[in-house]
C-alpha positions in Angstrom: 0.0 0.0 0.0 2.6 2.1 -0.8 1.9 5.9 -2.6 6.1 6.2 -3.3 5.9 7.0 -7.9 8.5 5.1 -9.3 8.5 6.1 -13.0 8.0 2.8 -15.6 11.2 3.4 -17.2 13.6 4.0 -14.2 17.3 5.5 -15.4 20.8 3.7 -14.2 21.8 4.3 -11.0 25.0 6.3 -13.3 22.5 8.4 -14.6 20.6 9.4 -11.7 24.0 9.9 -10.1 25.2 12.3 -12.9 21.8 14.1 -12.7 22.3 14.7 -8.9 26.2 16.1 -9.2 24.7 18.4 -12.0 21.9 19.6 -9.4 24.5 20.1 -6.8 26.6 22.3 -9.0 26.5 26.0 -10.5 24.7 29.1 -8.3 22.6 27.4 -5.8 21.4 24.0 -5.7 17.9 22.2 -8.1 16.2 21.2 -5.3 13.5 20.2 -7.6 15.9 17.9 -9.3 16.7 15.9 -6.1 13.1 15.6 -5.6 12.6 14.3 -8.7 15.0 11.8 -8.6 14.9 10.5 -4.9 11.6 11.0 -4.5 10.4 9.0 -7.4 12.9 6.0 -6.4 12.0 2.7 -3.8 14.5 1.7 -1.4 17.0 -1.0 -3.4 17.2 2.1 -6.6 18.2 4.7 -3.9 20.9 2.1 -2.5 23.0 1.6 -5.7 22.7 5.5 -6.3 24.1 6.1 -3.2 26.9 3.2 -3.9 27.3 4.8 -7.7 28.0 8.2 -6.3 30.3 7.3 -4.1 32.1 5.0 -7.3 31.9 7.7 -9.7 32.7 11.4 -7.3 34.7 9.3 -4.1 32.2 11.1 -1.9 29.1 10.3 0.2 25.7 10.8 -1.2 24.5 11.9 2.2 27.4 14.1 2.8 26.5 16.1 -0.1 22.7 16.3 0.9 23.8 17.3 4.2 25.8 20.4 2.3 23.5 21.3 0.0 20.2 21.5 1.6 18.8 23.0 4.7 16.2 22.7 7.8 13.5 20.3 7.5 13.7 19.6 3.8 17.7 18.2 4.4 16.7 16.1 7.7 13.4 14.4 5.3 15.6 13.6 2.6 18.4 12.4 4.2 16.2 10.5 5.9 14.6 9.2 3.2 17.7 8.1 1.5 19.3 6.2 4.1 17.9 2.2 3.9 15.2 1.6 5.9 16.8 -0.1 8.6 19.4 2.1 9.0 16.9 5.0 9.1 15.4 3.5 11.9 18.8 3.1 13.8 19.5 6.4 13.3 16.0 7.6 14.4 16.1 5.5 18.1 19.9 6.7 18.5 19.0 10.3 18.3 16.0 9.8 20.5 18.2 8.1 23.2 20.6 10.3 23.2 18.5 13.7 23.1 17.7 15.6 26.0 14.1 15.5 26.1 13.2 11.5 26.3 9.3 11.5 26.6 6.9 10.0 24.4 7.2 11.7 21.8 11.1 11.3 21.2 10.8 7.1 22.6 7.8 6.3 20.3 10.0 5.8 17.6 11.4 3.1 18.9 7.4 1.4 19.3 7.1 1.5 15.9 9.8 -0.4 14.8 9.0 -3.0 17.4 5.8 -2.8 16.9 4.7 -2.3 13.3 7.3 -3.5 11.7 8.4 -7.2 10.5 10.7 -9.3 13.0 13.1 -9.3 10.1 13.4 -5.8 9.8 14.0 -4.9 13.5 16.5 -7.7 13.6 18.4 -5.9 10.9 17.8 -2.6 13.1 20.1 -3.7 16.0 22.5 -4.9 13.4 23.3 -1.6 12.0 22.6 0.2 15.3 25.6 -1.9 16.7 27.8 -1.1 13.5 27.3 2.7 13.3 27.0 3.3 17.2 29.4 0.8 18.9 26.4 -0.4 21.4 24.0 -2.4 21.0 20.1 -1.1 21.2 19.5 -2.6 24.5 22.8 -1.5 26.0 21.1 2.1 25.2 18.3 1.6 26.7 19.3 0.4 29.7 22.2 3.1 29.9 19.4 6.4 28.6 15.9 5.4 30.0 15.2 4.9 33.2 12.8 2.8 34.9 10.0 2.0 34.1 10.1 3.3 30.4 13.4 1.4 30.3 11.8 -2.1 31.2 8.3 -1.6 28.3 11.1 0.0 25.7 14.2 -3.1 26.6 11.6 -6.0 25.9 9.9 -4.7 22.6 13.2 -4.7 21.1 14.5 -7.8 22.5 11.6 -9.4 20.5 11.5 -12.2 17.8 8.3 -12.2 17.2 6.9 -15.2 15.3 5.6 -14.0 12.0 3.3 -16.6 10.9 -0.8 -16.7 11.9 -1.0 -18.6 14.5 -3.5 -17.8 17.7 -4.3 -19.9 20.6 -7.9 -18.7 22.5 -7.0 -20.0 25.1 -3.8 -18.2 25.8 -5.9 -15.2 24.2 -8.6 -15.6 27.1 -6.1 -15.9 29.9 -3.8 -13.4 28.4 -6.6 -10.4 28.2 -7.7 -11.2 31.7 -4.7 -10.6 33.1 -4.5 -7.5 30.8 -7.3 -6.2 32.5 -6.8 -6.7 36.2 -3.0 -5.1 35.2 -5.1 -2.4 33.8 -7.9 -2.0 36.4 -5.9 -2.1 39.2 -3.3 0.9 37.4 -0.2 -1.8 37.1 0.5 -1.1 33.1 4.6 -2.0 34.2 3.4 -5.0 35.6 5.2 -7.9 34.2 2.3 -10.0 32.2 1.8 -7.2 30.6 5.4 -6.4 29.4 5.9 -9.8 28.6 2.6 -10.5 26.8 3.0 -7.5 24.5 6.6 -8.3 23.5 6.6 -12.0 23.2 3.3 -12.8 21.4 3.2 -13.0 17.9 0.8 -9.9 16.1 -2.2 -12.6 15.1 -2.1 -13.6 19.0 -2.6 -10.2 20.1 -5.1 -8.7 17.9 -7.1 -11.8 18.9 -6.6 -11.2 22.5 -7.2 -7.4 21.9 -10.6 -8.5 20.6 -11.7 -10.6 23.3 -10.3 -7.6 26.1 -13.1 -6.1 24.1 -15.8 -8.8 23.7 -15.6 -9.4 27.9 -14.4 -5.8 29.2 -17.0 -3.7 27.3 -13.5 -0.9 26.1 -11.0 -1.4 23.8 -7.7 -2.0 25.5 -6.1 1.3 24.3 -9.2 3.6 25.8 -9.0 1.6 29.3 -5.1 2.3 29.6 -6.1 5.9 29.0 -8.8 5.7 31.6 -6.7 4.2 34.1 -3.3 5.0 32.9 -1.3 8.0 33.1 2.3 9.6 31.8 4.7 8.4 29.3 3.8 4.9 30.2 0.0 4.8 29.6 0.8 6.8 25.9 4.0 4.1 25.1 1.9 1.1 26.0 -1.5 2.8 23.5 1.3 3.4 21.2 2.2 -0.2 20.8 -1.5 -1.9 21.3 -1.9 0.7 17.9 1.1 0.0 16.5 0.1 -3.9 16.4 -3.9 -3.6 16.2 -3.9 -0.7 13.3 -0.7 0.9 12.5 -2.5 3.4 10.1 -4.6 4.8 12.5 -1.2 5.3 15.3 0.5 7.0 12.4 -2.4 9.1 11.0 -2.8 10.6 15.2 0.5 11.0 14.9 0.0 12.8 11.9 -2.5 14.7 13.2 -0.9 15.8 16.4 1.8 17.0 14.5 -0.2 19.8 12.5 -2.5 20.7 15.5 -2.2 23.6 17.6 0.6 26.4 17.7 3.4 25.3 15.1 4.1 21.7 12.9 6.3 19.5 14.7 8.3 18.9 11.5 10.4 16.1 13.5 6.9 13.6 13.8 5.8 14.7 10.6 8.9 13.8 8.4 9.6 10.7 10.8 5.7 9.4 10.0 5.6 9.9 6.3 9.0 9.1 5.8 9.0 5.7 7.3 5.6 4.8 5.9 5.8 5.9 2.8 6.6 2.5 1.2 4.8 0.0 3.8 1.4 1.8 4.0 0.9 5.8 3.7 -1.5 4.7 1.7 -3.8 3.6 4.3 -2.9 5.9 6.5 -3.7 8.7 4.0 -7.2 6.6 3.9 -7.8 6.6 8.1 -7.0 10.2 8.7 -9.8 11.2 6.3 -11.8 9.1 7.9 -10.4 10.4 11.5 -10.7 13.5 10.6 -13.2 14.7 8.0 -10.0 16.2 6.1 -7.3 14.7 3.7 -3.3 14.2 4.5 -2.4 16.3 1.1 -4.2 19.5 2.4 -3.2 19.0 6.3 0.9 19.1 4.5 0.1 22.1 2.5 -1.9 24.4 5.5 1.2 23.1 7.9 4.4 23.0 5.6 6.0 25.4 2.8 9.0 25.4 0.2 11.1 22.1 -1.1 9.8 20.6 2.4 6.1 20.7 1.5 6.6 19.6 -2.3 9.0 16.4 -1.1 6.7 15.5 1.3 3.6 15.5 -1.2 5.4 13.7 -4.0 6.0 10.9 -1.1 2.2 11.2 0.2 1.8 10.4 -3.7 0.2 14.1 -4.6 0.7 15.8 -7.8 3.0 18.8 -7.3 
């Protein structure tokens, strides 16, 4: 469900690399021209440019970004042409290290535990290891501190299994003891860290369905109700993350572009990320959320190279 527009005749990765040094040169740099060509390229095509450019000029591709382009437009496409995987690792290193380590900076590291494929969080803590000399875990345990650090530790310490499988029974047991954790204001209670980051996705939507069917709320309103802090929104994040990804990222979307200034950070991070899994759908749930569609909440919100490469990745015509 992917909205990335990859032409039907793509040009070598030698001429897409030739195009870019001629963008980069002369007065000022063809930010249109970078759009054009990264923008309109999947993941694999934007690998073997970045492996030509460095063949053909003996310099980095992202090093050359990072010179010629500025502000919120340079961190989205850099972003955007690292792999996924290393995107991601480069994502949950800068929100461990930052400052501020709330929700907002730690969800990141949900997402790819949480709606993403075992495989590709795997290759995550790979490349975390590689271009950080510590492992994601380490991090954690060193950054967060209790007990953000205990949720955060065993999502990424997952292997989920990846086939459907579900077993009522477990799903029965497993959403009563969700509950009484719940009801009883408990959410770092152990059954319900180890339940969330040990059973496979098909397991937990089905025991999301029966917290449901016996409780009366879905499990993300009651940890509202009877959760509070960066717990209660981290533990919502990931029952989303598992249950609907597209609506998570759509409110994430959304909160964004609300109220006094975009937070250009969530914004480029969501669409980014998504972009070749399932912006589609998520461009589908937030007009159903919220009466309006994604293309026009990144024009009112956004301006300049910024706003036209996040539209030709939302799949708009610009």
């Amino acid at each position: 469900m992917t909205t990335l527009r990859v032409p039907e005749v793509v040009p070598s990765p030698t001429q897409d690399s030739e195009r870019l040094r001629k963008a980069f040169k002369g007065v000022g740099t063809d930010e249109k021209a970078v759009i054009w060509i990264l923008g309109h390229r999947n993941a694999s095509q934007r690998r073997k440019i970045r492996d030509t450019y460095q063949q053909l000029y003996h310099q980095s591709l992202i090093d050359r970004l990072h010179s010629e382009l500025s502000s919120d437009f340079r961190r989205a496409m850099i972003l955007w042409t690292y792999d996924p995987a290393e995107r991601d690792a480069v994502l949950a290193n800068k929100a461990l290290i930052g400052k501020k380590k709330g929700f907002k900076q730690l969800q990141v590291m949900v997402e790819m535990a949480c709606a993403t494929s075992p495989h590709h969080l795997q290759s995550v803590k790979q490349i975390y290891c590689t271009l950080f000399d510590s492992s994601l875990e380490e991090d954690i345990a060193t950054h967060i501190s209790f007990p953000l650090r205990k949720l955060l530790g065993a999502l990424v310490r997952s292997y989920r299994y990846d086939k459907e499988l579900v077993d009522m029974n477990f799903a029965n047991s497993e959403a009563a003891k969700l509950r009484e954790a719940i009801k009883t204001k408990r959410l770092d209670h152990d059954d319900v860290v180890y339940i969330l980051s040990t059973r496979n996705k098909y397991q937990l939507k089905t025991t999301f369905e029966l917290y449901k069917q016996r409780f009366g709320n879905p499990i993300d309103q009651d940890l509202k109700e009877y959760g509070e802090g960066d717990l209660e929104s981290l533990l919502r994040a990931a029952v989303q993350c598992i249950y609907c990804p597209s609506k998570h990222f759509a409110e994430v979307i959304r909160t964004s572009v609300s109220g006094l200034g975009t937070d250009e950070k969530s914004l480029t991070r969501a669409i980014v990320t998504r972009a070749e899994i399932d912006l589609l759908r998520i461009r589908e749930e937030y007009t159903k959320m919220f009466g309006t569609n994604l293309e026009d909440a990144i024009t009112g919100d956004t301006s300049g190279d910024y706003k036209h490469f996040l539209k030709t990745l939302v799949g708009a015509t610009v």
